[in-house]
N, C-alpha and C positions, 0 to 999 in steps of 0.2 A: 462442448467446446470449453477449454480451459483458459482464463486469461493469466495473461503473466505480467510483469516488473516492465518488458517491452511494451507487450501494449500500452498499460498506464504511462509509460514514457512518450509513446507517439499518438493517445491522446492528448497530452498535456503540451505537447508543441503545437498540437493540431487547433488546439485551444488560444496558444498563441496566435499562431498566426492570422486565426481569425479577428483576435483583438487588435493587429497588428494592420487590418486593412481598413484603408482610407477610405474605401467610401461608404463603409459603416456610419452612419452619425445618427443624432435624436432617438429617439426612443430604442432603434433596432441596436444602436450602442451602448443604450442602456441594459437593455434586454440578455444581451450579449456577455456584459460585465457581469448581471445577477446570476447568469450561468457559468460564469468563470468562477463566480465565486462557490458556486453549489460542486464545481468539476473540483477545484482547490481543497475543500473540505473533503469530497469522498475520496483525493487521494491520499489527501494526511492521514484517513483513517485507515487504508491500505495500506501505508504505509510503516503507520505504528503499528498494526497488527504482524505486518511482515516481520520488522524487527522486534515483537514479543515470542514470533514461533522461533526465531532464529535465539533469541538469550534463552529460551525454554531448551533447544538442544544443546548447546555449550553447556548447559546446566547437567543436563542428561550425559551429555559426554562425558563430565566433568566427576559424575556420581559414578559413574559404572566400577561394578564392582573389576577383581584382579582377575575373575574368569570370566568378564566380560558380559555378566549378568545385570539388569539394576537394582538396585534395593527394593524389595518388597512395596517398604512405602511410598514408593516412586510408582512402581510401575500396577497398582491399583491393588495391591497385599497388602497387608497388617502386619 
């Protein structure tokens, strides 16, 4: 199973709306917050990574030689 940009999106609502219900209170609203916050961080980190694979190929696109090869030193040559 592969996750993708959706699912991270419709855990992160789903995260909401949990936060978002009233009769959460005391501790289990606590509990609730430390998990939104650990859900917050592993998506930022998903998400910077996303957007480093993605500037890595615009890079790559942006190297490729005129017959469509990459440069040696890109593509693991000397």
């Amino acid at each position: 199973m592969q996750n993708t940009l959706g699912d991270l999106n419709n855990h992160l609502f789903a995260q909401l709306e949990r936060l978002n219900d009233e009769e959460i209170k005391g501790e289990e609203l606590k509990e609730e917050i430390e998990r939104s916050k650990a859900v917050s961080n592993i998506a930022k980190g998903i998400i910077d990574n996303g957007q480093l694979v993605l500037q890595a190929q615009k890079f790559a696109d942006d190297q490729m030689n005129a017959d469509g090869k990459m440069p040696k030193l890109l593509n693991g040559g000397v």
